[in-house]
mmCIF file of the C-alpha atoms, coordinates in Angstrom:
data_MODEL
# 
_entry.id   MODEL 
# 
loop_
_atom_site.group_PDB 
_atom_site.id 
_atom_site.type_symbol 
_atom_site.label_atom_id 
_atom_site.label_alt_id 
_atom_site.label_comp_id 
_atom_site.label_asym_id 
_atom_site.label_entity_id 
_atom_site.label_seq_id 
_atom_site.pdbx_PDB_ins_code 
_atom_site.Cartn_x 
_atom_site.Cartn_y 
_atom_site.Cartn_z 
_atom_site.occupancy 
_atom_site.B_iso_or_equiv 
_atom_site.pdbx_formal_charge 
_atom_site.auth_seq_id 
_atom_site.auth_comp_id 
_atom_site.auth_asym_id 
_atom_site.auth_atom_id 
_atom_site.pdbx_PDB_model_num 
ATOM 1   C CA . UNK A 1 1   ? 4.906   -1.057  -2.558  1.00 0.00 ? 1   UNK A CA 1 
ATOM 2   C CA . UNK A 1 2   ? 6.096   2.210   -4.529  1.00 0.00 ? 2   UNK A CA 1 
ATOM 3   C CA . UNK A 1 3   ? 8.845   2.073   -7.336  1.00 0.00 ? 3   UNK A CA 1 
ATOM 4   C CA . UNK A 1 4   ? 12.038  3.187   -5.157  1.00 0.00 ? 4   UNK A CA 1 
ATOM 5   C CA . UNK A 1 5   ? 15.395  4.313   -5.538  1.00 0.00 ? 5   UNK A CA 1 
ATOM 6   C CA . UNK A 1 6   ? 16.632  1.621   -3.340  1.00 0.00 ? 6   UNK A CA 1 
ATOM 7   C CA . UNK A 1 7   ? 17.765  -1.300  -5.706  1.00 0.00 ? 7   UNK A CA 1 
ATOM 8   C CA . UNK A 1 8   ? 15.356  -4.191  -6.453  1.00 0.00 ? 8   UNK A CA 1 
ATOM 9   C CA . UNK A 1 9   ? 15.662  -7.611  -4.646  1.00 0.00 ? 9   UNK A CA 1 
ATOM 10  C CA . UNK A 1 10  ? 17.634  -9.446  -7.174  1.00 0.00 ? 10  UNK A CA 1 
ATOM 11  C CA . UNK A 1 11  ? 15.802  -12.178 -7.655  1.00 0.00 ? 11  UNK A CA 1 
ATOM 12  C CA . UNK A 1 12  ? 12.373  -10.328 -8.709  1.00 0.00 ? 12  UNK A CA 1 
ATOM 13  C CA . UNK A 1 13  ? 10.985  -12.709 -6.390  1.00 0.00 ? 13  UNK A CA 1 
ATOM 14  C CA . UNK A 1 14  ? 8.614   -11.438 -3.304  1.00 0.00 ? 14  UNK A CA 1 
ATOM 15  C CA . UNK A 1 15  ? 6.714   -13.921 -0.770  1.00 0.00 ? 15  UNK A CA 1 
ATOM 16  C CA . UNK A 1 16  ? 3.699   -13.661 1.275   1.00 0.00 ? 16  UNK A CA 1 
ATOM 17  C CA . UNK A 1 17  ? 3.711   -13.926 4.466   1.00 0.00 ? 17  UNK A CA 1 
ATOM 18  C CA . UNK A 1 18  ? 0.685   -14.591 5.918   1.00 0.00 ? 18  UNK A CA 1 
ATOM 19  C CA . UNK A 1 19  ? -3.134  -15.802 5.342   1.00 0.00 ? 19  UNK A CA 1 
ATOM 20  C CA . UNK A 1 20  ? -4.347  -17.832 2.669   1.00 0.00 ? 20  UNK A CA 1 
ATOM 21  C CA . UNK A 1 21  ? -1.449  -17.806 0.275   1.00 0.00 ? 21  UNK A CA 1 
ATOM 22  C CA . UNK A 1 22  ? 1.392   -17.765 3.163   1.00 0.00 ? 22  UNK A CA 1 
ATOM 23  C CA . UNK A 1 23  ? 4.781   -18.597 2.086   1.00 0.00 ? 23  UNK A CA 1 
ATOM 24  C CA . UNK A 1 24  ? 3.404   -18.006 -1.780  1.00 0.00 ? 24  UNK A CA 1 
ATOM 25  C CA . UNK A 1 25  ? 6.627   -16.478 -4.120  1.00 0.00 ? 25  UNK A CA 1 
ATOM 26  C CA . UNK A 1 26  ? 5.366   -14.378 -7.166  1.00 0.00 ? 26  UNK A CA 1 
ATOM 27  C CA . UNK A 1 27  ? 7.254   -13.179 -9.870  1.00 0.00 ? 27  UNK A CA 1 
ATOM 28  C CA . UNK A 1 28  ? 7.322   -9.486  -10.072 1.00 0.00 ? 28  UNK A CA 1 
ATOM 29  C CA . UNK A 1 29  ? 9.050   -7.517  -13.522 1.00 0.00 ? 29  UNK A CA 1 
ATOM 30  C CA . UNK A 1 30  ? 12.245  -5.951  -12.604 1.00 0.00 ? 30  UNK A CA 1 
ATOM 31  C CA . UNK A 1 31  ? 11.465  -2.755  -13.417 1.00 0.00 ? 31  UNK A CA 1 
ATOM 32  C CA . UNK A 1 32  ? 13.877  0.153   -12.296 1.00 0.00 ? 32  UNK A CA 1 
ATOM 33  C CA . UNK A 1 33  ? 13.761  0.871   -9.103  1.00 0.00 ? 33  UNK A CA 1 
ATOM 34  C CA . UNK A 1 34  ? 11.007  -1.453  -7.878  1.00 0.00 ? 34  UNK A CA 1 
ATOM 35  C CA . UNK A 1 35  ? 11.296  -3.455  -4.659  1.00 0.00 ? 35  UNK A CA 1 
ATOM 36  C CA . UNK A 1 36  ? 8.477   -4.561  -2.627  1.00 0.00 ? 36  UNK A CA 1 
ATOM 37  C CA . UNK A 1 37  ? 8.772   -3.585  0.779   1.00 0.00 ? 37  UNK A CA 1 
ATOM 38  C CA . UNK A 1 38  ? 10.542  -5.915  2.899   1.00 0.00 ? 38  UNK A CA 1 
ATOM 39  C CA . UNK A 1 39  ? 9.279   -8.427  4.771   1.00 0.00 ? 39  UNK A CA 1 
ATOM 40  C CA . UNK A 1 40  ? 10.112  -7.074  8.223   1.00 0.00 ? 40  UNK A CA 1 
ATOM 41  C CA . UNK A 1 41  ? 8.415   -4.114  7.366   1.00 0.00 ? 41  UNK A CA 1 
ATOM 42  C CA . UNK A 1 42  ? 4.961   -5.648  6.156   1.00 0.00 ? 42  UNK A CA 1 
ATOM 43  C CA . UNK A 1 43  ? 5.106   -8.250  9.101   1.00 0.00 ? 43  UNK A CA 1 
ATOM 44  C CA . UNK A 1 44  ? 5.158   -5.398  11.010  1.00 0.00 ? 44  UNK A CA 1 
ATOM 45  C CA . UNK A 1 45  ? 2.304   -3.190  9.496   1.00 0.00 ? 45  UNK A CA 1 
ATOM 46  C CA . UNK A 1 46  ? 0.281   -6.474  9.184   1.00 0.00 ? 46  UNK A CA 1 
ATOM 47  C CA . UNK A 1 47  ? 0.512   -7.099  13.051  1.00 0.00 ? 47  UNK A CA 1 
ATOM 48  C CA . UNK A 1 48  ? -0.404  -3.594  13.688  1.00 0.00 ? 48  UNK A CA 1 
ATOM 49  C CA . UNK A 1 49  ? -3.610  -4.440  11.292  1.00 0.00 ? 49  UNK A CA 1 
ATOM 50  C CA . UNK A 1 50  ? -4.616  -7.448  12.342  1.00 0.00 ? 50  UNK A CA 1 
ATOM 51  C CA . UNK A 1 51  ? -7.921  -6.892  13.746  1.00 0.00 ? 51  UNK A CA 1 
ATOM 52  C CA . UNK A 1 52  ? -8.577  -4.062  10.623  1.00 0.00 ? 52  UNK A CA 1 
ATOM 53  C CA . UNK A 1 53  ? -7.874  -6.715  7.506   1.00 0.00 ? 53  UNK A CA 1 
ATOM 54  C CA . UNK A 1 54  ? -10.767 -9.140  7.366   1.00 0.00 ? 54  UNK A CA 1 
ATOM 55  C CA . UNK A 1 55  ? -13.166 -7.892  5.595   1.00 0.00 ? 55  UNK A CA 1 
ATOM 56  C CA . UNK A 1 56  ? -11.441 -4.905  4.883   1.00 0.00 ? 56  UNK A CA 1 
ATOM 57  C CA . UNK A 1 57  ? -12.014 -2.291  1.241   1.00 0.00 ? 57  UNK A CA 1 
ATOM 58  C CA . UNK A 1 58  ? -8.633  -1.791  0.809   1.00 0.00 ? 58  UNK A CA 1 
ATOM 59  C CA . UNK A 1 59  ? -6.699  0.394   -1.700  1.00 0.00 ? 59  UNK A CA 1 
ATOM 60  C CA . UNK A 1 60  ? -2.674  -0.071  -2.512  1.00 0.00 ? 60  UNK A CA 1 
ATOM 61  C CA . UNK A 1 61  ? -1.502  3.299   -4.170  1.00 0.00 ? 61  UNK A CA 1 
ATOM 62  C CA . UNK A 1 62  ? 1.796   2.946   -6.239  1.00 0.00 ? 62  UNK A CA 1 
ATOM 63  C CA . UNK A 1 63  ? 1.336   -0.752  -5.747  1.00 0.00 ? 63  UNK A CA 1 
ATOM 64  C CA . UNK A 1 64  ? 4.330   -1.571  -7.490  1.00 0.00 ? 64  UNK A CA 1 
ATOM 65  C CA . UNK A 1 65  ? 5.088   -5.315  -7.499  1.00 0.00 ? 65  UNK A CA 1 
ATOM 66  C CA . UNK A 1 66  ? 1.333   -5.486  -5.252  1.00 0.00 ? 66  UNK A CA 1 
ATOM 67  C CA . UNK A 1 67  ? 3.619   -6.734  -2.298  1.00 0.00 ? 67  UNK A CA 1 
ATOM 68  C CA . UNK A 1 68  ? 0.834   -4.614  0.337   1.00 0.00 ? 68  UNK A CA 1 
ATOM 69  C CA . UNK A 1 69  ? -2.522  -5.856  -1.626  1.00 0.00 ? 69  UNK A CA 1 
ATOM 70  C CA . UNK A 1 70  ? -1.710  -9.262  -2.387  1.00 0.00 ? 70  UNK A CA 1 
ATOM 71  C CA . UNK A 1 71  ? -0.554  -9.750  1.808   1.00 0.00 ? 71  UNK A CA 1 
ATOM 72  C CA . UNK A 1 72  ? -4.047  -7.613  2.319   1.00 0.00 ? 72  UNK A CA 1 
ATOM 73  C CA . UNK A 1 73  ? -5.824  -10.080 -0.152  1.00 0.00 ? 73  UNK A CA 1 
ATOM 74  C CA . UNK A 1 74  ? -4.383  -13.250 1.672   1.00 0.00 ? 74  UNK A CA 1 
ATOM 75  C CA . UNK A 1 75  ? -5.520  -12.201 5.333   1.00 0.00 ? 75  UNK A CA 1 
ATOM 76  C CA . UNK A 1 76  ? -9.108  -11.781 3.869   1.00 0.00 ? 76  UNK A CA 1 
ATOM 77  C CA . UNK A 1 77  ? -9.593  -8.426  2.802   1.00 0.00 ? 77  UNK A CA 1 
ATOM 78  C CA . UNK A 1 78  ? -13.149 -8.340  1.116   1.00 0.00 ? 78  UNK A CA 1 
ATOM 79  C CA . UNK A 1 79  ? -11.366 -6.401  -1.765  1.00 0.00 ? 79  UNK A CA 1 
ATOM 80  C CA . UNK A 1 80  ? -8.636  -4.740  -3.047  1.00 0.00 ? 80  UNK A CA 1 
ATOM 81  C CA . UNK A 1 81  ? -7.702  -1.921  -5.412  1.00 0.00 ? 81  UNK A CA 1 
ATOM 82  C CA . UNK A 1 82  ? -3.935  -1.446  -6.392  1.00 0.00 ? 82  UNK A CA 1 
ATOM 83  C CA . UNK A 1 83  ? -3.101  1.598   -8.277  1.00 0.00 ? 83  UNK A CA 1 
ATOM 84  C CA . UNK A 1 84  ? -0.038  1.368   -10.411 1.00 0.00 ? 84  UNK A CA 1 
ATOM 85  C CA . UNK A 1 85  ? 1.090   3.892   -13.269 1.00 0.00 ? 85  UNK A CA 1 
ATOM 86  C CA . UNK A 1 86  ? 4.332   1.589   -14.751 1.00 0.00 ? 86  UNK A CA 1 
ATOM 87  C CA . UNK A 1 87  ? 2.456   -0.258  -17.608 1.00 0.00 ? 87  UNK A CA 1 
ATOM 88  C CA . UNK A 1 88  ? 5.154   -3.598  -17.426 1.00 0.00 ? 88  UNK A CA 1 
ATOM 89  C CA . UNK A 1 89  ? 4.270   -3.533  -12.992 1.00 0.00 ? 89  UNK A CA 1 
ATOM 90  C CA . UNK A 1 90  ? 0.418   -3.477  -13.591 1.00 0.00 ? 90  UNK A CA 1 
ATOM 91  C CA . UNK A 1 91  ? 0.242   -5.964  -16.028 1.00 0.00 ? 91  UNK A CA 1 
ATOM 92  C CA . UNK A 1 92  ? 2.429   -8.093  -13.313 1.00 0.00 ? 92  UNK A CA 1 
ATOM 93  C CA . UNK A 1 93  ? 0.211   -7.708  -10.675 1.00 0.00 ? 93  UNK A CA 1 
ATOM 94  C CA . UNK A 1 94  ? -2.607  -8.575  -13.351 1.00 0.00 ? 94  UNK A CA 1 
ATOM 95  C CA . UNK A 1 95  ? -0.618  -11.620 -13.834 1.00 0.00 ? 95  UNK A CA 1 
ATOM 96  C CA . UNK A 1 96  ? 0.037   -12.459 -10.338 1.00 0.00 ? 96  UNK A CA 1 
ATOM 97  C CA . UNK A 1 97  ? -3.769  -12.140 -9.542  1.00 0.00 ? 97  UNK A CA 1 
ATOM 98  C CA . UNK A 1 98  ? -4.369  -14.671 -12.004 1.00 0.00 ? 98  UNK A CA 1 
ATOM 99  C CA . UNK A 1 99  ? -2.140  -17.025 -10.734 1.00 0.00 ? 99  UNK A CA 1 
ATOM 100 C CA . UNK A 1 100 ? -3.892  -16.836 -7.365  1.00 0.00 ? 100 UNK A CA 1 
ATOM 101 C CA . UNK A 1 101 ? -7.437  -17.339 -8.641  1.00 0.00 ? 101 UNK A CA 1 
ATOM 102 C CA . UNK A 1 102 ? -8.418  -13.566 -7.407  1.00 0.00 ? 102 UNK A CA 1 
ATOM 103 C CA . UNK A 1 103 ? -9.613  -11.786 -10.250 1.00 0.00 ? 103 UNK A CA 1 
ATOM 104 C CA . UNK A 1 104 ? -12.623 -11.783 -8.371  1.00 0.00 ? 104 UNK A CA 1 
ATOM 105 C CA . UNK A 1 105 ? -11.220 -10.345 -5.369  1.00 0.00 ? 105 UNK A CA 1 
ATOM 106 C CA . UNK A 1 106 ? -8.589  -7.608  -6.814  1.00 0.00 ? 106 UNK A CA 1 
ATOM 107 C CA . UNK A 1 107 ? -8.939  -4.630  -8.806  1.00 0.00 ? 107 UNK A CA 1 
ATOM 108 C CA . UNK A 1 108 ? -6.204  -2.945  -10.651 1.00 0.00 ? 108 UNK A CA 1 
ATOM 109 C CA . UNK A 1 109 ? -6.214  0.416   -12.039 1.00 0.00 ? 109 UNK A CA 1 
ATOM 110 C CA . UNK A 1 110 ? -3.690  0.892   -14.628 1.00 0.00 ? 110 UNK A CA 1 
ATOM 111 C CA . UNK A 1 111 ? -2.749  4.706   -14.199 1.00 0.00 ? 111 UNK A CA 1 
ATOM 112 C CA . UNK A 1 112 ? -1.692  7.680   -11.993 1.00 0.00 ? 112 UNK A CA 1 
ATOM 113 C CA . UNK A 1 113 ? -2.534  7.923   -8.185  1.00 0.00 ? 113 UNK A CA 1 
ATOM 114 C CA . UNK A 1 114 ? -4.031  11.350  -9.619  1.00 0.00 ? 114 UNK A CA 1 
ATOM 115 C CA . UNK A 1 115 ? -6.402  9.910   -11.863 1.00 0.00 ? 115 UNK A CA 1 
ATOM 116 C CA . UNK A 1 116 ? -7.745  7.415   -10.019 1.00 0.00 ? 116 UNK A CA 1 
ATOM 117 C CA . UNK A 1 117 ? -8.393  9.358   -6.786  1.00 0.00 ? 117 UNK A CA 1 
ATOM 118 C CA . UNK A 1 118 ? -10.170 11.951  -8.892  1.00 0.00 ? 118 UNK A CA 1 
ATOM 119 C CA . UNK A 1 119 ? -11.916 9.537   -10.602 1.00 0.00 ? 119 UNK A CA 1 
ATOM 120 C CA . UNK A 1 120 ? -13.105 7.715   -7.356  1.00 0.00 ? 120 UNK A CA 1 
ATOM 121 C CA . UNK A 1 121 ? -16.675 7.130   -5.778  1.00 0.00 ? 121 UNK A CA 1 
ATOM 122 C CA . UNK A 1 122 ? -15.872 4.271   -3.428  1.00 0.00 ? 122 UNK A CA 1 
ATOM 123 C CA . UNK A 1 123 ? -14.802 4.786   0.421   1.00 0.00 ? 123 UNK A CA 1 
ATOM 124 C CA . UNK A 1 124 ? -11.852 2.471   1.582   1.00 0.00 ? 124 UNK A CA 1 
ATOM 125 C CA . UNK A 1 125 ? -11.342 1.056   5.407   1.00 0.00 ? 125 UNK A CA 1 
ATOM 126 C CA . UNK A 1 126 ? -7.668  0.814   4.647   1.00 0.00 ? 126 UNK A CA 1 
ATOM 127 C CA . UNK A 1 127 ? -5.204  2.273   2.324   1.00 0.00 ? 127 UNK A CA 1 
ATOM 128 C CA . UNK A 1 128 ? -1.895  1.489   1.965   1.00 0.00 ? 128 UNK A CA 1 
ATOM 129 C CA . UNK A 1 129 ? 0.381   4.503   0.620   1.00 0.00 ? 129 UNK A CA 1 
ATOM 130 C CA . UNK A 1 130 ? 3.916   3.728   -0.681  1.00 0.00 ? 130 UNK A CA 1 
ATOM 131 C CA . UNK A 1 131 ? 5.005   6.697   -3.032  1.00 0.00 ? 131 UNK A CA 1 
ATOM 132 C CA . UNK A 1 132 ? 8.789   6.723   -4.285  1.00 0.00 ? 132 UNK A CA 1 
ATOM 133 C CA . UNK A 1 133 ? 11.045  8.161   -2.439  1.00 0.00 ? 133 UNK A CA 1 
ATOM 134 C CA . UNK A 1 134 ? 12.286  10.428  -4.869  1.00 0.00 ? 134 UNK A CA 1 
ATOM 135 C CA . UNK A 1 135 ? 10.585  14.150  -5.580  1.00 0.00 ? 135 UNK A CA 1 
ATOM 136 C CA . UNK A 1 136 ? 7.789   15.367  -3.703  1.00 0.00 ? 136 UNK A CA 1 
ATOM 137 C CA . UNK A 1 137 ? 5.212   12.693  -4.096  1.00 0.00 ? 137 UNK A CA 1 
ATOM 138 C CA . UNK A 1 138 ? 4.779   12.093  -0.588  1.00 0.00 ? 138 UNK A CA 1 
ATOM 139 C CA . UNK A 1 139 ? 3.566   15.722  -0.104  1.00 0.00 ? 139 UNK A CA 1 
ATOM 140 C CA . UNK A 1 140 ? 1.795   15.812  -3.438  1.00 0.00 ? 140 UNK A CA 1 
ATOM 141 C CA . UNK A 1 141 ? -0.079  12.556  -2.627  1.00 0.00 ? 141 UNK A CA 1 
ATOM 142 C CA . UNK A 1 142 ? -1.058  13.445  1.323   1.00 0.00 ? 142 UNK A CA 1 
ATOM 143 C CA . UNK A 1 143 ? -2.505  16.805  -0.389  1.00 0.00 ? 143 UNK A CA 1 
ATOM 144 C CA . UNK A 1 144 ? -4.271  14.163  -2.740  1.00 0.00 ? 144 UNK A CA 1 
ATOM 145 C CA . UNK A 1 145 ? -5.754  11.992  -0.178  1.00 0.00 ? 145 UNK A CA 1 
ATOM 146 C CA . UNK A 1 146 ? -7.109  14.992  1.969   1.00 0.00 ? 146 UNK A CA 1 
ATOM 147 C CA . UNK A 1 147 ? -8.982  16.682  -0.792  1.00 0.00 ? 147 UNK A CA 1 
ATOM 148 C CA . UNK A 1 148 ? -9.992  13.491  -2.557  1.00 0.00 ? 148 UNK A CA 1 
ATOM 149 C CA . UNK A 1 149 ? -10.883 11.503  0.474   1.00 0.00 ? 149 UNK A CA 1 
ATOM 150 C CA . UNK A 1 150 ? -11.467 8.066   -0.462  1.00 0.00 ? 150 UNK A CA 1 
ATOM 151 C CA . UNK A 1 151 ? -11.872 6.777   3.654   1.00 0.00 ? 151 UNK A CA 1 
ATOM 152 C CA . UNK A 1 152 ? -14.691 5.274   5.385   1.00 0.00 ? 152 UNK A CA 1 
ATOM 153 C CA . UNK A 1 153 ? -15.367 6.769   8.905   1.00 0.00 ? 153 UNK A CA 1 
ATOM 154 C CA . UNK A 1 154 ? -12.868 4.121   10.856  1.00 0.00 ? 154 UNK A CA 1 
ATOM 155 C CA . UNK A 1 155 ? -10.973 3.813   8.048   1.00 0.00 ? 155 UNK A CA 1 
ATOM 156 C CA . UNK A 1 156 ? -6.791  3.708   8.839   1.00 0.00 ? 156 UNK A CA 1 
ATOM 157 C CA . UNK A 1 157 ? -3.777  5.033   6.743   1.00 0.00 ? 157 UNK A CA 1 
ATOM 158 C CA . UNK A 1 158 ? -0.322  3.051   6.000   1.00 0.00 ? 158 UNK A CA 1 
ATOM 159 C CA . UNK A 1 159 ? 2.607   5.267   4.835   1.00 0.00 ? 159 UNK A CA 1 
ATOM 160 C CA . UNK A 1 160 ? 5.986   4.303   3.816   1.00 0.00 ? 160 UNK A CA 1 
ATOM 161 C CA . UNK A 1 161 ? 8.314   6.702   3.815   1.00 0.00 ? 161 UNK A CA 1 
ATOM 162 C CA . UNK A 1 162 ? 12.249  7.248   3.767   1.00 0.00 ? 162 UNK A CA 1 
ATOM 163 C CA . UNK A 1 163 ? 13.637  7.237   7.569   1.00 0.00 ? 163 UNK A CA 1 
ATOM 164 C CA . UNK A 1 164 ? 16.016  10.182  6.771   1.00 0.00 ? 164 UNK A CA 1 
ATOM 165 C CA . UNK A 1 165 ? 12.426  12.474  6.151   1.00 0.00 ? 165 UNK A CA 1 
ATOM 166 C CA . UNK A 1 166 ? 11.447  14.692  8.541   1.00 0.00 ? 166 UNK A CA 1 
ATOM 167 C CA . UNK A 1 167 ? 7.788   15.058  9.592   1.00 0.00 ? 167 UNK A CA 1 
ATOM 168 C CA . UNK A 1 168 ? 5.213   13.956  7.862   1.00 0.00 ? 168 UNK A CA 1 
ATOM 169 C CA . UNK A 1 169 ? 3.390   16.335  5.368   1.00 0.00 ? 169 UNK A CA 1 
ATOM 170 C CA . UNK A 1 170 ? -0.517  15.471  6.733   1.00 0.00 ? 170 UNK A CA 1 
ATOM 171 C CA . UNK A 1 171 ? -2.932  17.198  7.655   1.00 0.00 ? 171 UNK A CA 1 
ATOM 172 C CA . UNK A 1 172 ? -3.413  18.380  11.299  1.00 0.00 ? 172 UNK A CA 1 
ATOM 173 C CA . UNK A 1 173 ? -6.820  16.528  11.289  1.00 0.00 ? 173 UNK A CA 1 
ATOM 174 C CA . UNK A 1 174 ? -4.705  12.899  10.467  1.00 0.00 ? 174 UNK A CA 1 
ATOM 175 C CA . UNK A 1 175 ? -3.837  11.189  13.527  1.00 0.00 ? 175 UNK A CA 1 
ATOM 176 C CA . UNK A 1 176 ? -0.346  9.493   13.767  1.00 0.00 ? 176 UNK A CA 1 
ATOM 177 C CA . UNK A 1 177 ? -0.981  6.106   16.304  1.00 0.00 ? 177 UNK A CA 1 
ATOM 178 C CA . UNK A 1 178 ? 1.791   3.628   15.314  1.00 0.00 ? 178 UNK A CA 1 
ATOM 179 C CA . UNK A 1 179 ? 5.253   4.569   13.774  1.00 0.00 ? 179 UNK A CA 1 
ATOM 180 C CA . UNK A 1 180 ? 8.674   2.514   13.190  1.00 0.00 ? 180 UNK A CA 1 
ATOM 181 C CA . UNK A 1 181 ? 11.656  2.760   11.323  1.00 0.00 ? 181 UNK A CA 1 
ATOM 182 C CA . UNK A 1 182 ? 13.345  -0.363  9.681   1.00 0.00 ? 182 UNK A CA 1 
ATOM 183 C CA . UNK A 1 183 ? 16.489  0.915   8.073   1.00 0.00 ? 183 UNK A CA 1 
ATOM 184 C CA . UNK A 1 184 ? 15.980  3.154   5.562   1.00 0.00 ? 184 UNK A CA 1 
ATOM 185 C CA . UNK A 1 185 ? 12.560  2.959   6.064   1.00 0.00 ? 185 UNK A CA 1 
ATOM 186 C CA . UNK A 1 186 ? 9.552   4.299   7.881   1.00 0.00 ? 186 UNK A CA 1 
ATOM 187 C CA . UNK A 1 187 ? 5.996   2.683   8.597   1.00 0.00 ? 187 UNK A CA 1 
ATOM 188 C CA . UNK A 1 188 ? 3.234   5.115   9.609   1.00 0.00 ? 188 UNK A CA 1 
ATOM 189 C CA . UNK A 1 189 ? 0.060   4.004   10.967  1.00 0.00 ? 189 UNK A CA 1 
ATOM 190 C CA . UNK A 1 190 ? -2.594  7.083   10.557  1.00 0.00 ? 190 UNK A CA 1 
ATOM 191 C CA . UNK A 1 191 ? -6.516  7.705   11.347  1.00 0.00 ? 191 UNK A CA 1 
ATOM 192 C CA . UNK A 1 192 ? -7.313  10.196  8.346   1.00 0.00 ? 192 UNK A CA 1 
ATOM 193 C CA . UNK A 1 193 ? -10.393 11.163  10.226  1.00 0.00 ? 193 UNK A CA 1 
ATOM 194 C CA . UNK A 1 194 ? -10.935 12.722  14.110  1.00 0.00 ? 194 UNK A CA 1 
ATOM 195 C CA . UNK A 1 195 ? -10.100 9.438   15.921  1.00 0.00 ? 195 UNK A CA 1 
ATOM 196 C CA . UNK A 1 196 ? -13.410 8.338   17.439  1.00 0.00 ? 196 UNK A CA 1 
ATOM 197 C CA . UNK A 1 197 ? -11.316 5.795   20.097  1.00 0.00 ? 197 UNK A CA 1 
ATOM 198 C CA . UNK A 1 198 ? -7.709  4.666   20.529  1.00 0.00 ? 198 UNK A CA 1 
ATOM 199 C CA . UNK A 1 199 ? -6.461  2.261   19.355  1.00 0.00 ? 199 UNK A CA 1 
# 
């Protein structure tokens, strides 16, 4: 979940859907801009991922209100990293991890996507990439992920993206196997490496 233009659910409210914490509401700050990303959408992705979660490294980049990790964290990921800049969000999602008794189960980095991909040893099956809409992150962060490479060999890709963008700024080497627009917005399944079998 990325910090959007879109306006925030007015209630600051966003529930699970699924695994161990289903139907769970946490708080999230209502920071500008910030929405997690709706249900419909992460139902979606998480149906596409079903057989890819458990167990699962997985990393949530511009987590935002930690919508993608916590639903990752709930269907039995072994761990998960979120990555969110917006001091008032991370200490949220530091907040919300608390309440669910995972401290010991989620990591969160308190800075740039930038700094912490650059600063990264670790190899993730899954990563979850929500950048805002606005600017050129999208671009910026698929140049990011290519050079920085934080993906085990099977690992798999989510973007979220605006529906209104055009093609997707990845590398020809990323392989595109699932995509769906909701509204305004896109879901992306990719394989960031040479697809060794389809799924």
């Amino acid at each position: 979940m990325a910090l959007k233009r879109e306006s925030r659910q007015p209630d600051g409210e966003l529930r699970i859907i699924g695994g161990e914490w289903r139907s769970r509401r946490l708080r999230f700050t209502p920071v500008r801009g910030l929405r997690p990303s709706p249900d419909a959408v992460r139902e979606t992705v998480f149906n596409w991922l079903q057989f890819d979660i458990a167990s699962a490294r997985c990393l949530d980049l511009f987590a935002g209100s930690g919508a993608m990790g916590f639903e990752a964290a709930s269907r039995g990921a072994a761990r998960v990293t979120m990555v969110e800049s917006h001091p008032t969000a991370a200490r949220q999602i530091e907040a919300n991890r608390e309440l669910l008794g995972a401290t010991d189960l989620i990591d969160v980095f308190p800075g740039t996507v930038e700094r912490f991909l650059h600063g990264n040893s670790q190899a993730f099956d899954v990563v979850f990439m929500d950048p805002p809409f606005r600017g050129n992150l999208l671009r910026e962060t698929c140049a990011l992920l290519a050079e920085c490479h934080p993906f085990s060999d099977d690992a798999l890709l989510y973007v979220e993206s605006a529906s209104t963008e055009g093609a997707l700024p990845i590398p020809l080497t990323w392989h595109i196997i699932r995509q769906k627009d909701r509204g305004a917005v896109r879901a992306t399944l990719i394989q960031p490496n040479n697809p060794s079998h389809d799924r």
